[in-house]
N, C-alpha and C positions, 0 to 999 in steps of 0.2 A: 758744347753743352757742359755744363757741371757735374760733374760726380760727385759732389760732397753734399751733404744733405744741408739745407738752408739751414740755421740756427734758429731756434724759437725767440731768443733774445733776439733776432733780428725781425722778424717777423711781428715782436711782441713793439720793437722801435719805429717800424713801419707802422703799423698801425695806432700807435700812440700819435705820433706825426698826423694821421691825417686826421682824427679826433679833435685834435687842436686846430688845425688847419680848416678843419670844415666846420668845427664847431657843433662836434656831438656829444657833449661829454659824456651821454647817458648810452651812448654806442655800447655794443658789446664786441668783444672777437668773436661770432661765429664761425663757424667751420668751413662753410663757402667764402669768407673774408681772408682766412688764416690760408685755407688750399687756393686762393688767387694768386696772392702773395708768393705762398711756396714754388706756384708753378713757374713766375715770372723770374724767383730766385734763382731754381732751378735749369732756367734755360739762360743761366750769365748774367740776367739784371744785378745792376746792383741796387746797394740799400739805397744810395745816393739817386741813382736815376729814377726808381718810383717814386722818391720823395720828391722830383725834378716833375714826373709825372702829375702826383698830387697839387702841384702849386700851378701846373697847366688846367688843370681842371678847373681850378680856384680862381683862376684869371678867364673864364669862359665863361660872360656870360649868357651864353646859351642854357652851357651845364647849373647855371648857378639860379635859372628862374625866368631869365629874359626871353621866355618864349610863347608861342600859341598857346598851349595849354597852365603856364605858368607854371609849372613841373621843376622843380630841382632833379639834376643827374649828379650824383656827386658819391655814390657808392663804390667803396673799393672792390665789389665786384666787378664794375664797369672799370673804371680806371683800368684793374690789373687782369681784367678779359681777356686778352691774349697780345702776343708779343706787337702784334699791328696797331694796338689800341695801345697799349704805353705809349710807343712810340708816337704814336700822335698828338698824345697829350707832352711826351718830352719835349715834340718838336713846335709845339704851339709857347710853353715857357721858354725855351731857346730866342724863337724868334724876337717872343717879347726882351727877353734881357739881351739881346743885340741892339736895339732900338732905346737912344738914350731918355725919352720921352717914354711914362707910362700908357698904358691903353687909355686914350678917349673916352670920357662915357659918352653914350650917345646923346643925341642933342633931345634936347625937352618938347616933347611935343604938345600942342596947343589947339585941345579942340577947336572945333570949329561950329559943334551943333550941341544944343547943352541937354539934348536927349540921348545920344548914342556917343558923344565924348570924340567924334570925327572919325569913328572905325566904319559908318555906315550899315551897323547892322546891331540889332538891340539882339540881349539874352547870351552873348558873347563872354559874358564873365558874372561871378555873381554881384561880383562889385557893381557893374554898371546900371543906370538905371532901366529898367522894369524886367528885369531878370525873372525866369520864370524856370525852375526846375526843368529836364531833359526837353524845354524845345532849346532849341542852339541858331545862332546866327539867322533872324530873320532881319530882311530890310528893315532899315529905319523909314519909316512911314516920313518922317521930317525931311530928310535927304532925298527921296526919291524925287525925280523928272514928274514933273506936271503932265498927266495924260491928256 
């Protein structure tokens, strides 16, 4: 562990990094972002690897929206949670820049029903069509089996 107290200019580089990096410009430092930081400093990170961290994050697209709820994960809270969770975002940027080829995006999918867009279930999103406020995934009436 570290004895020296992390430096606020590092803290203030850290997080100007992922601002940019994520694309928040109207971000603030709060104090749950600034004591993330400090504590990841704190326990030997360096400034180098949560910035390693941050660009793991950025190449997720999970974190970045690609998922069930459509949900961006991309907070320096998360990122700098604890030393297990840097590290997993370290080791996700790592693996990519071992690999001379960038990440894939995934392949374009092509309804198949031009009521539910081929998820098989309508109100799924509000984009989709006949979306209806808090009811959530009902069959698509199109898609189902002929009784």
């Amino acid at each position: 562990m570290r004895s020296k107290k992390p430096q606020n200019s590092q803290i203030i580089e850290i997080f100007d990094y992922w601002r940019s990096v994520m694309d928040h410009p109207a971000a603030k430092l709060i104090s749950s972002r600034s004591r993330a930081i400090a504590a990841r400093l704190n326990e030997g990170y360096t400034v180098d690897e949560i910035k390693l961290a941050i660009d793991g994050c950025r190449s997720s697209s999970f974190h970045m929206g690609d998922n069930l709820h459509r949900t961006v994960y991309d907070d320096l809270t998360l990122i700098c949670r604890d030393g297990a969770k840097l590290e997993q975002f370290i080791g996700r940027r790592r693996s990519i820049s071992r690999t001379s080829q960038p990440a894939r995006p995934p392949e374009p999918h092509i309804p198949t029903c031009s009521v539910c867009r081929g998820t098989g279930y309508i109100d799924s999103h509000p984009d989709t069509p006949g979306f209806v406020p808090g009811r959530h995934f009902l069959p698509c009436s199109a898609c189902l089996p002929p009784p």
